[in-house]
Every structure is written in C-alpha cells, then in structure tokens.
NUMIVEX-678951 format. One record per residue (C-alpha): residue in one letter; x, y, z. Coordinates in Angstrom, 2 decimals. Layout:
! NUMIVEX-678951
   resn        c1        c2        c3
      A         X         Y         Z
...
This chain:
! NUMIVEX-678951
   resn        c1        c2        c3
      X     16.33     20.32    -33.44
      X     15.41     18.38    -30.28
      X     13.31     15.24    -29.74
      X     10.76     17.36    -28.19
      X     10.37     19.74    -30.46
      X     10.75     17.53    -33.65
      X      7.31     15.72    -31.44
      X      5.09     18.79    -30.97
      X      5.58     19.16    -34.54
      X      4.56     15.99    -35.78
      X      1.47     16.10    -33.02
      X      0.66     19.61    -34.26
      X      0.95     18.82    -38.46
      X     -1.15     14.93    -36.95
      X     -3.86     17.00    -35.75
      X     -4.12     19.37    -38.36
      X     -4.17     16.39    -40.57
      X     -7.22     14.80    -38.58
      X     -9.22     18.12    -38.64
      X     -8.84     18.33    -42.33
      X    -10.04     14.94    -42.97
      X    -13.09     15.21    -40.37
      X    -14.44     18.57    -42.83
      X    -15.02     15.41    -45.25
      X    -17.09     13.26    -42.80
      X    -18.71     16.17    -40.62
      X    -21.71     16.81    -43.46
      X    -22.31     12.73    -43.18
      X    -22.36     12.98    -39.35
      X    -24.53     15.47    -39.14
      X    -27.41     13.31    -40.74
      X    -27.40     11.19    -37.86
      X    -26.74     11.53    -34.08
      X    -27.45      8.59    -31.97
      X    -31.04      8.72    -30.12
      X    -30.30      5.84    -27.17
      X    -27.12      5.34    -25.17
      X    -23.88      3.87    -26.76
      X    -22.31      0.71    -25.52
      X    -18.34      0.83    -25.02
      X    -17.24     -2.74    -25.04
      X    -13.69     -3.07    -23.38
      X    -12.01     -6.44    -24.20
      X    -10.60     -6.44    -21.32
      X    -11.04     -6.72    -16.98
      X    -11.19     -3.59    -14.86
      X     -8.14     -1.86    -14.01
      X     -5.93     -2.45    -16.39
      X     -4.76     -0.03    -18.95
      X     -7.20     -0.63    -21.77
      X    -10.19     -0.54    -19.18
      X     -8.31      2.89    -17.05
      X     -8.16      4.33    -20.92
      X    -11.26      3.48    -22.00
      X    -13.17      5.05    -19.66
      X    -10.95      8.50    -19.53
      X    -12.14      8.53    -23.07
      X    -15.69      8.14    -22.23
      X    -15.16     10.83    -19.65
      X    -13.57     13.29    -21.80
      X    -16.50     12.27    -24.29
      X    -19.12     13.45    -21.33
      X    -17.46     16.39    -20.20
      X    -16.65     18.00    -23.90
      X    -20.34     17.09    -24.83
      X    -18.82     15.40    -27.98
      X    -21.67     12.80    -27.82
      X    -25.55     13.91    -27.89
      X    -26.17     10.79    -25.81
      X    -24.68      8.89    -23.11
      X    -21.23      6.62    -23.27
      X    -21.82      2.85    -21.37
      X    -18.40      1.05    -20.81
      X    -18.70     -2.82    -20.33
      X    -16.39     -4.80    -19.68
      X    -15.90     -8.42    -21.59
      X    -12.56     -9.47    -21.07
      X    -13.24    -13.57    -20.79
      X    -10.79    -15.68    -22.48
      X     -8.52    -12.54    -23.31
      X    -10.88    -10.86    -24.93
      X    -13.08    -13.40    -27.04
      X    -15.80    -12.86    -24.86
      X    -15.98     -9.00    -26.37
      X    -14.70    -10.23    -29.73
      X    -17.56    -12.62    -30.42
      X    -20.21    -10.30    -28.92
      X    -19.42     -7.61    -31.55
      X    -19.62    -10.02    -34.36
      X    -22.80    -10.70    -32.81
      X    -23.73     -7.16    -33.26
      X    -23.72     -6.54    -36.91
      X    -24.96     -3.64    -38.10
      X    -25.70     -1.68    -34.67
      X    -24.85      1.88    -34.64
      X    -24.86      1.60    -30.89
      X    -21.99     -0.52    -30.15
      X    -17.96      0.53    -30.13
      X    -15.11     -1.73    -28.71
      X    -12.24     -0.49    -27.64
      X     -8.71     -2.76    -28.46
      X     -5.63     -4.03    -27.39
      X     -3.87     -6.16    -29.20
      X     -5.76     -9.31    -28.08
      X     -7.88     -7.87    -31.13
      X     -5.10    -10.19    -33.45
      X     -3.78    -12.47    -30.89
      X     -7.32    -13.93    -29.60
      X     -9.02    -15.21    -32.93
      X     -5.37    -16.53    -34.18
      X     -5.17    -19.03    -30.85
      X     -9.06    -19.84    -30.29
      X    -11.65    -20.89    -32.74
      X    -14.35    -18.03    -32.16
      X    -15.61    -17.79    -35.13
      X    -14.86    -14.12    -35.83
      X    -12.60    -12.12    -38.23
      X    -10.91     -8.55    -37.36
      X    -11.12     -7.98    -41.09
      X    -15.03     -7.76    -40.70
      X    -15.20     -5.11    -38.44
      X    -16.00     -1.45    -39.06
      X    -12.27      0.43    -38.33
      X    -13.04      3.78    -36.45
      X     -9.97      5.19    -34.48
      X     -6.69      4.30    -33.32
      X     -5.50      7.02    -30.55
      X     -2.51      6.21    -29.21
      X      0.37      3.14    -29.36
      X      0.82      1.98    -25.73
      X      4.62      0.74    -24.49
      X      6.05     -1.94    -22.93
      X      8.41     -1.66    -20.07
      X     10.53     -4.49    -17.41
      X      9.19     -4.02    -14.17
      X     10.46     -5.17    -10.89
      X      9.48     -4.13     -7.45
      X     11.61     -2.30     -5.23
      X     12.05     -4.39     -2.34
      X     14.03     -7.18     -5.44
      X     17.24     -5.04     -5.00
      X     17.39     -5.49     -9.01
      X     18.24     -2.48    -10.31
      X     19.64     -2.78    -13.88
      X     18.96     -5.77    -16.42
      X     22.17     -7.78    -15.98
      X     21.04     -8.09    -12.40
      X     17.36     -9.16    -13.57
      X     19.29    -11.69    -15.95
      X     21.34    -13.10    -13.14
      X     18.80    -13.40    -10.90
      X     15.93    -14.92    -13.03
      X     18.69    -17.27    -14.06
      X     19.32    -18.54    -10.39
      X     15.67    -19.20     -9.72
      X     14.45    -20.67    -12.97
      X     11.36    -21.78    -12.92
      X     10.64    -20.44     -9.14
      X     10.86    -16.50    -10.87
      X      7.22    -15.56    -11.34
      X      6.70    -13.21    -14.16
      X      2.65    -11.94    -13.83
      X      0.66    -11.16    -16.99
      X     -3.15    -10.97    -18.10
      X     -3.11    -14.69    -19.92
      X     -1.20    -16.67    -22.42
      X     -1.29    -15.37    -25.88
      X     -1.99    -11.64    -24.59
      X      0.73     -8.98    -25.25
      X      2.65     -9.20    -22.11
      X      2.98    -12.94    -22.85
      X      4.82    -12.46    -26.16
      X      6.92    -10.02    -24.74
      X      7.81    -12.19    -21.84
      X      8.34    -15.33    -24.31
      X     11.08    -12.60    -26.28
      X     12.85    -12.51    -23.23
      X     13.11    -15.82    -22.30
      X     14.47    -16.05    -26.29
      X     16.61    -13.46    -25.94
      X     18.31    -14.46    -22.67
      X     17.54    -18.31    -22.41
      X     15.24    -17.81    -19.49
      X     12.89    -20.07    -18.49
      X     10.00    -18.57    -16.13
      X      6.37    -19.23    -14.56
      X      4.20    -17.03    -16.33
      X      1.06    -16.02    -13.67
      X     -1.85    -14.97    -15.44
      X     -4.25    -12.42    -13.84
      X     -7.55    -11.18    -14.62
      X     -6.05     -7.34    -15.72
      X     -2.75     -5.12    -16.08
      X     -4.27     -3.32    -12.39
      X     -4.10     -7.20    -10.99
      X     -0.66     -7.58    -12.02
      X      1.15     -4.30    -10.76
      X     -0.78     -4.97     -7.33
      X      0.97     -8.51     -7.21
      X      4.37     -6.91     -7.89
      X      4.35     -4.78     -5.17
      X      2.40     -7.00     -3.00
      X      5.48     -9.51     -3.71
      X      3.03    -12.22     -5.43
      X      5.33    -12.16     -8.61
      X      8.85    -11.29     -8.86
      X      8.30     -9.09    -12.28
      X      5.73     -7.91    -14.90
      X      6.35     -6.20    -18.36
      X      3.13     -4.05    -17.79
      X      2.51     -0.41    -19.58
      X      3.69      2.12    -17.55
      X      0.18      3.75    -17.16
      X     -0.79      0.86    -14.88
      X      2.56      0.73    -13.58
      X      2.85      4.62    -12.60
      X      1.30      4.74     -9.21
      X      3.67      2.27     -7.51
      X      6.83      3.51     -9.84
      X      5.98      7.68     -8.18
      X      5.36      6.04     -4.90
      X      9.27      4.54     -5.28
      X      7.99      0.88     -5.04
      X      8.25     -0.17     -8.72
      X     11.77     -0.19    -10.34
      X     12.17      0.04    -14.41
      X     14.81     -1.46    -15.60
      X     14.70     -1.55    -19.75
      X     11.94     -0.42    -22.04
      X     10.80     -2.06    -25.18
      X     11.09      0.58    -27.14
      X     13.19      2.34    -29.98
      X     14.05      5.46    -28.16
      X     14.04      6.18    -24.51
      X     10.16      6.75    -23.23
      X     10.26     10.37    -22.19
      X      8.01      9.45    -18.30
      X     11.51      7.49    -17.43
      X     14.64      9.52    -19.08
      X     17.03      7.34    -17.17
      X     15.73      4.12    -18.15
      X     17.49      2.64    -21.09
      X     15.91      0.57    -24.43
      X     16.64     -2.96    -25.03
      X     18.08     -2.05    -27.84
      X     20.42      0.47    -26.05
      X     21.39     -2.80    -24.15
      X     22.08     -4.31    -27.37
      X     19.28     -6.64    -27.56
      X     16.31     -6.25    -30.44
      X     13.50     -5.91    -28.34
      X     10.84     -3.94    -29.46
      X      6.99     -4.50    -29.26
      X      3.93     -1.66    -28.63
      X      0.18     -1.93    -28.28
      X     -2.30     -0.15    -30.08
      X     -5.18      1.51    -28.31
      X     -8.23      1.90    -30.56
      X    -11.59      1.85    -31.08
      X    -13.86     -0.79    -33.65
      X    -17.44     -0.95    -34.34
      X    -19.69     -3.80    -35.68
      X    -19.42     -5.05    -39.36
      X    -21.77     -3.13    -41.91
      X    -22.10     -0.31    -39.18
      X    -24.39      2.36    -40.86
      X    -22.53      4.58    -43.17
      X    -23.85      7.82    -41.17
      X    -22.61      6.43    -37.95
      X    -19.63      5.82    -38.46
      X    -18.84      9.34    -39.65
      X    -20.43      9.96    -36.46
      X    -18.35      8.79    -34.03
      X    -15.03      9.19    -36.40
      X    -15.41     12.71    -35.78
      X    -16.38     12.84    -32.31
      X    -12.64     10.85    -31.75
      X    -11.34     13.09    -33.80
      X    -12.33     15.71    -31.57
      X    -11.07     14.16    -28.81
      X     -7.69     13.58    -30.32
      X     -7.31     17.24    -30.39
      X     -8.28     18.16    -26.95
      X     -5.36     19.46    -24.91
      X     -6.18     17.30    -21.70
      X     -5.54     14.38    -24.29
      X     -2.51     15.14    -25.69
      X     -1.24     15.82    -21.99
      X     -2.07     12.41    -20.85
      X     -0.25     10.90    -23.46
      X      3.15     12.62    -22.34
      X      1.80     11.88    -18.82
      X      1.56      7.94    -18.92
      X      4.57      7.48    -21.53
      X      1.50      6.85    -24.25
      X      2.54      7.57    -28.35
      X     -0.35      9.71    -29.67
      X     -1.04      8.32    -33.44
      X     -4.03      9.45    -34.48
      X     -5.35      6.74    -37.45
      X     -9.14      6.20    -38.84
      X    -10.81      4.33    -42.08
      X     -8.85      2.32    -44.29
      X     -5.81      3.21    -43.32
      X     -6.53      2.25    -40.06
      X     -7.89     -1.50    -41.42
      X     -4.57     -1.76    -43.58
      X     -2.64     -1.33    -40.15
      X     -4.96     -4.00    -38.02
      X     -4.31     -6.87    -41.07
      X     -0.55     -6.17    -41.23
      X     -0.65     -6.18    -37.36
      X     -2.36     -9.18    -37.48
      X     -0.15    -11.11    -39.54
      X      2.65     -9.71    -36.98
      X      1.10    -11.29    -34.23
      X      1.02    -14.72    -36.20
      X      4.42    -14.83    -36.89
      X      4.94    -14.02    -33.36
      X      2.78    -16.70    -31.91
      X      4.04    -19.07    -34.11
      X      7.55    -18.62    -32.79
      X      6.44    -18.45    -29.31
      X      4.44    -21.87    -29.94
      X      8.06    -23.42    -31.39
      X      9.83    -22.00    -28.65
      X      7.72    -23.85    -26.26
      X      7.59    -27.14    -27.86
C-alpha cells in the first residue's frame, strides 16, 4: 500500500471521525448563533504563514456561509505574540473572540512574564501541523546540506539566518542546528514569515528555516533552494528534498495551526464554532491546500485538543531550556 493511499485513508476515516463527533455538539450549536461580528485574533504580523492561513480560513468561512455573521481578522503579533496572548485573557468569557496559534502559544508565556496561562483558554480546533524546511536562496550556489554546513562554517558569525524573533519556532529550530553542527550564526529577527522569505531572496539574509507555504512563491519561481526538511518522512510539495533524519541527523520539529477562544467561553458557543471548523475541515478546497503548501491535516477539538497544547507546552520548555544553556 503506498504513502498516498495509506494518507487519503487516514484523511477520509479523520473526517468521518470529526462528522461523527460534531452530531454530538450540532443540537448545542444550534441554541446559539452569534448576532455581531466575530473577532479573529492572529498572534502574529501580516504575511506570514499563520496570518496567509488565517485569513484563507476566514474566507472559506465567508464563502461556505459556515458563519451567520461576519469573520474580522486582527492582527496582534507584538512581542511574538503576547500582545494577542494577553488580549484574550483579557477577554474572558466573550463568545465573540477566536485566536488563531502558532506555537508562540507555549513559547511566549514560558520566556515573558504576561500574566497569562494556555491552560485557561477555551480549546476549539487544531487544523493542520505546519513543517519546517532549510531554505537558501538560489543565487548561494548551496545546493545540498554539506555545502550549507561548509559554508555557514566559513562565515561564522557573518551567516545571517532570518526569523520572526527569539524564542519563536524558527528560532529553536535554528538553535538545533547550530547544536547539531556546531554553528554559530546571527539570527535576524523580522516582523513575519512573508518578511523573512522577501529578505532571502532579496539577499538580506543568507538562509531561513521558514514553512514552505511562505516559502512557495520564490521556491516555483526557481529563486528559493530546499535543502533538508525537518521532518520524519519526505514532505510530498518537495519529493527530492531529503529529511534530516535521512541525513542522519535527529531533527524534527512541526507547528500546530489552531484556533483558541477566551476562558469560560459560553458553553453554546463553543459548540458553535467547533462545528463550523469542523465543517471546514471537510471541505475539499481545504484538504487540497494542505497537499498544496506541504501542510499535515490533523483535525483535533475539546479535551483532546487541551491535553495536546499542555504536553506541547512542556515540549517547548524543555526546548527553551536547552536553547538558553546552549547560549550561556
């Protein structure tokens, strides 16, 4: 049985799974439908692939009429997110407020005092896990990862690698490869993932370890190169791209794209707008994207969806911590 295959099955029995458990929350849901607009809240800048994401959702949301009432995406990504973070807590109880999450959702309240706890919030849907791949522009001549080794090696500290601020994802994966390797780098930090694969190209940085949806413009244009992905198996948007762990290194990190709510969110609302992403998990344009832009559909809501933000969380710790030693 083929890779392929063995996925279309798993999507298929996944989405069978999610219709059968949004019978159980429909009745709820339809004892309340929102009467004013709905605020999106993306903890992060414009362009990059939380903001691109969260706002195909809120089209898809528009154009499949899966919400009685408008969909408002904001952006708050100050200080990686803690801007968005803190106004959420602010918001408890409000059926009118989702935030959609990268994994600055752990990484943010573990490095700054903001006050706020992830374990507070109201889980509603995780959609997809997001990859991780080793960029470099064309014009570097790099073309395989000994060469990015050898030549990140030579410049040492002059070898810019861009990112969207210290702590964020693409700032632990970079601090695994300097690890890994014994690499030492400038790490550039930009307002958003769109920032950063500009720069590359642009020649402002020398690499990036950006998701390949904000990557995929330059990389069909020819301009970006990918030369390893952090992955377990080969992401099926670049067959001839190999794993780190292919490479023999242990490499391996994702990002989960999801969407939050305030604590103590009504009862009735939350049913709500768990079954209007439930909906949009199954829509075909959806589940195209995700094969599109190298995305892992993994459809997750309620409690089980809480259990996998704390044991994320505690992840992200152990990662930060290590980072922190490595530095000192």
């Amino acid at each position: 049985m083929n890779n392929t295959f063995t996925r279309r099955v798993a999507l298929a029995v996944a989405a069978s799974a999610a219709l059968i458990s949004a019978t159980t929350t429909s009745a709820l849901a339809q004892d309340w439908k929102p009467i004013k607009p709905i605020e999106m809240v993306i903890m992060a800048g414009q362009g990059g692939g939380a903001d691109r994401l969260a706002r195909l959702f809120q089209s898809m949301i528009q154009r499949e009429n899966l919400s009685n009432m408008p969909i408002l995406p904001v952006n708050k990504g100050g200080g990686s997110g803690a801007e968005a973070l803190r106004y959420l807590k602010d918001k408890e109880g409000d059926a009118y407020v989702l935030m959609a999450t990268l994994n600055s959702y752990y990484t943010t309240p573990l490095r700054t005092d903001i006050g706020v706890d992830i374990a507070e919030f109201t889980p509603i849907a995780r959609m997809a896990v997001d990859t991780f791949v080793l960029w470099v522009s064309e014009d570097s001549g790099i073309t395989n990862l000994d060469e990015y080794v050898a030549a990140v090696k030579a410049a040492g500290k002059d070898w810019k690698m861009g990112g969207t601020g210290t702590g964020a994802e693409d700032s632990l994966v970079t601090a695994m490869l300097e690890k890994e390797f014994g690499l030492e780098m400038t790490y550039v930090p930009f307002e958003g993932g769109g920032e950063v694969a500009k720069s590359l190209i642009g020649g402002h940085i020398d690499s990036t370890v950006n998701n390949p949806s904000e990557q995929m413009g330059f990389y069909n244009a020819g301009k970006a190169i990918p030369i390893a992905a952090f992955t377990p198996e080969r992401v099926a948007a670049f067959p001839e791209t190999p794993t780190m762990i292919e490479l023999g290194h242990d490499l391996v990190y994702a990002m989960q794209r999801s969407f939050v709510a305030p604590k103590d969110m009504p009862p009735e609302a939350v049913a709500y707008y768990t079954e209007m992403f439930t909906k949009l998990n199954a829509l075909p344009d959806w589940q195209k994207y995700t094969v599109d832009e190298a995305l892992e559909a993994d459809f997750l809501t309620g409690d089980d969806l809480q259990a996998y933000f704390l044991e994320e969380r505690a992840k992200h710790e152990a990662l930060l911590k290590a980072m922190d030693e490595q530095a000192s």
